[in-house]
Residue, then its C-alpha position, 0 to 999 in steps of 0.5 A: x035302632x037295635x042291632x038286626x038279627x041274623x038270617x040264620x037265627x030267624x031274621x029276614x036275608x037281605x036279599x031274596x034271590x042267591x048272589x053268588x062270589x064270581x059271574x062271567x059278564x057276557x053281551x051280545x058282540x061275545x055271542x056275535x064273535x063265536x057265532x062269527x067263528x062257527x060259521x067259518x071254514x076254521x073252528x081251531x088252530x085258525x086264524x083267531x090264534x094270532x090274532x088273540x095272541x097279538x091283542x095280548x101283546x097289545x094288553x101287555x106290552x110283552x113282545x110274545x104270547x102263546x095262547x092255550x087250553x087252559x090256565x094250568x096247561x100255560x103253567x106247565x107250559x112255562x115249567x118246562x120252557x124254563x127247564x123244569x125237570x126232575x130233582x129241581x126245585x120250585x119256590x112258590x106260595x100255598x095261598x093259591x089253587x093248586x095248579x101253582x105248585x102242581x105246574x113243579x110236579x108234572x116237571x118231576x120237581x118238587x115244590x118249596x113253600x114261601x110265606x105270604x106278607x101278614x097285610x097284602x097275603x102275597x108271597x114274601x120276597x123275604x121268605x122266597x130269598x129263605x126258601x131258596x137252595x141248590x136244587x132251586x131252579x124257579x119261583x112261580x110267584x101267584x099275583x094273589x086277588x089280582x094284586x101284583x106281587x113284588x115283582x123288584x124285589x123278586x126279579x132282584x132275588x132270581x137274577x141273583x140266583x140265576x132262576x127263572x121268574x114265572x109269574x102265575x097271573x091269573x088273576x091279574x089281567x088289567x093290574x100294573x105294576x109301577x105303570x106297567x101292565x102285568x105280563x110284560x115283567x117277568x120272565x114268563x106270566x101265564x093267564x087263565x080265562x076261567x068264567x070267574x076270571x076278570x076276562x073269559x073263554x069258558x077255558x083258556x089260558x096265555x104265556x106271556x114272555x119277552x124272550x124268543x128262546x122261551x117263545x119257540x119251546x112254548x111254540x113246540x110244547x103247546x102242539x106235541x112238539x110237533x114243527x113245521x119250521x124247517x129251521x127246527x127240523x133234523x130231516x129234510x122236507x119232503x113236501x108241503x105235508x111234512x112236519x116232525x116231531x122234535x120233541x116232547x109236546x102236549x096238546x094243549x091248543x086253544x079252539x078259535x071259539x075261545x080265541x074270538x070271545x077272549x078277543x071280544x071280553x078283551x075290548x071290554x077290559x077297562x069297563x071291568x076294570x073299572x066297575x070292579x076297581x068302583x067295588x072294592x073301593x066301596x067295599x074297603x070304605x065300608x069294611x075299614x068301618x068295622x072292627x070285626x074285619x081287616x082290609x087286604x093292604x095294597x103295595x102302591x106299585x100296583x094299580x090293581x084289577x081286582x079278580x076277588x075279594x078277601x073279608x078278613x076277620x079279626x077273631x078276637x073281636x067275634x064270638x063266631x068262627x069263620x065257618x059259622x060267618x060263612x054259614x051265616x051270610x048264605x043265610x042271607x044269600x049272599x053265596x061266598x067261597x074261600x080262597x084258598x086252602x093252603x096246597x100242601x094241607x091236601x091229602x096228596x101233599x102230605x102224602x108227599x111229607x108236607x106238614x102243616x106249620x111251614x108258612x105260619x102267616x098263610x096258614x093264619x091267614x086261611x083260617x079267617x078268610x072268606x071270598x065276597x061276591x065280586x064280578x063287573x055285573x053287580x049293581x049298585x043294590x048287589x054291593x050294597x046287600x053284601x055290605x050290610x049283611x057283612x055288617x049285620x052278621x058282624x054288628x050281632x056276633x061281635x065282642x064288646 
């Protein structure tokens, strides 16, 4: 059998219609959930709160979350319950969406790029100890495709410096870390619930912690810095009506709308687990076949939920580029992404004096990355159709 010609070069795509990388799974009970709160007396800072931020707890195993906005809000969020603030410096990794070092700005500090480890392409514990210095008061540590990062050897790294551990986990709702749900490790873990999230509100986002002093200031940050708890109050109550204003908030509430469909996709989490762990299998065994891709290696620490996907190419064994691979499988309809664009090649960054060649493997590691469709819904026939159109265009464009 010859080798198939591409979509792209006049041969016929794989498929007909358009798959894209990420789509939110969403059933009867999730539209009965919302329906449900639309119909009641509360439609935000009601009941659906607590309740979600008790399911969380459950999920986890950390003894306190405070849901809110959105995943960037729970980052900023953590920022500043861990002290952030201006001349302060954040240690995090450039292979992530910008929220993860833009959480250090909105404190007035300014972030520090580690490099990611060459075969997980999470950040390395290694160039975290290197990165940090007397300014350094964080680590904001991204659990990259939903792999959990080293969080030992990072915990060890922090505590011996005194820093604060956040853990940007907005991929990695469902992973564990040695047994242990992701979220009840470090110091805070924020969450996103984003569509193209493992578990989703439209919107949404959680801070996860273990510490009641973290706890309340998340409490006060969320609302304005707003309180009803007379504990926390400099005056004295004048009625049921009173509150203050103790310090400085935003409003980065959840509406019960989000709550009650984040608690309903939470019931379904071990079916995406699983359907989404069932995928990357598949996929590694048939990509470990191909000379043209490198696998993402996985710590065996952490039993991972997979949030995306990473095709790597191997350069050298292509007379393509990334681009033209990309180009390629939308010809097929196979619709992908990269993630993620190093944060400091932005334009606003290297306004900042941020220049390219501070993290060598990450940027190494963008330049031959290409996100596949990944998402519970997929069928059989879906995996399958990406899987030969990853091998097709690899199989046409590859070296001798």
């Amino acid at each position: 059998m010859g080798i198939e010609k591409p979509a792209v070069c006049g041969g016929e795509p794989v498929r007909d219609t358009k798959l894209f990388y990420g789509h939110q799974y969403i059933d009867e009970a999730d539209i009965q959930a919302v329906v449900d709160v639309l119909k009641s007396d509360y439609l935000t800072c009601g009941p659906k709160i607590g309740e979600l931020e008790k399911k969380l707890c459950e999920v986890t195993g950390a003894r306190y979350a405070v849901v809110c906005s959105n995943g960037t809000a729970a980052l900023h969020m953590a920022c500043m319950a861990a002290g952030i603030g201006p001349g302060d410096e954040v240690v995090t990794t450039p292979i992530t969406f910008a929220a993860s070092a833009n959480c250090a700005l909105y404190c007035g500090a300014r972030p520090v790029f580690a490099d990611i480890c060459e075969d997980t392409y999470n950040i390395d514990p290694k160039s975290v100890s290197e990165r940090i210095g007397e300014k350094t008061k964080a680590v904001v540590a991204v659990d990259f495709t939903g792999q959990s990062v080293q969080l030992d050897e990072l915990l060890a790294v922090c505590r011996e410096k005194g820093l604060v551990l956040i853990e940007d986990g907005a991929h990695v709702i469902g992973t564990k870390y040695k047994g242990r749900p992701n979220g009840s490790i470090a110091d805070m873990t924020t969450f996103s619930f984003h569509p193209v999230k493992t578990v989703t509100g439209g919107e949404g986002g959680a801070v996860l912690t273990n510490s009641e002093d973290y706890y309340q200031k998340l409490l006060l940050y969320r609302s304005h810095g707003i309180t009803r708890n007379e504990d926390l109050m400099e005056g004295r109550p004048e009625g049921g009506w009173y509150y203050e204003q103790v310090g400085l908030g935003y409003n980065y509430r959840m509406t019960d709308m989000q709550a009650a469909l984040i608690i309903s996709q939470l019931d379904k989490l071990p079916l995406f687990s699983k359907r989404r762990k069932e995928i990357v299998e598949r996929y590694n065994e048939a990509f470990s076949r191909l000379p043209q891709i490198a696998v993402q290696k996985e710590i065996p620490e952490s039993d991972t939920t997979r949030h995306l996907y990473i095709l790597r190419l191997v350069p050298e064994k292509l007379k393509i580029g990334r681009k033209e691979f990309f180009d390629a499988l939308a010809a097929e309809n196979i619709c992908c992404n990269v993630h993620y664009i190093p944060t400091y090649y932005f334009p606003y960054y290297q306004k900042m004096r941020y220049r390219k060649g501070i993290c060598p493997k990450a940027e190494k590691l963008y330049e031959e990355i290409i996100s596949l469709p990944l998402y519970y819904a997929m069928t059989d026939r879906d995996v399958e159709d990406v899987i030969r159109a990853v091998a097709k265009i690899a199989g046409y464009y590859g070296r001798e």
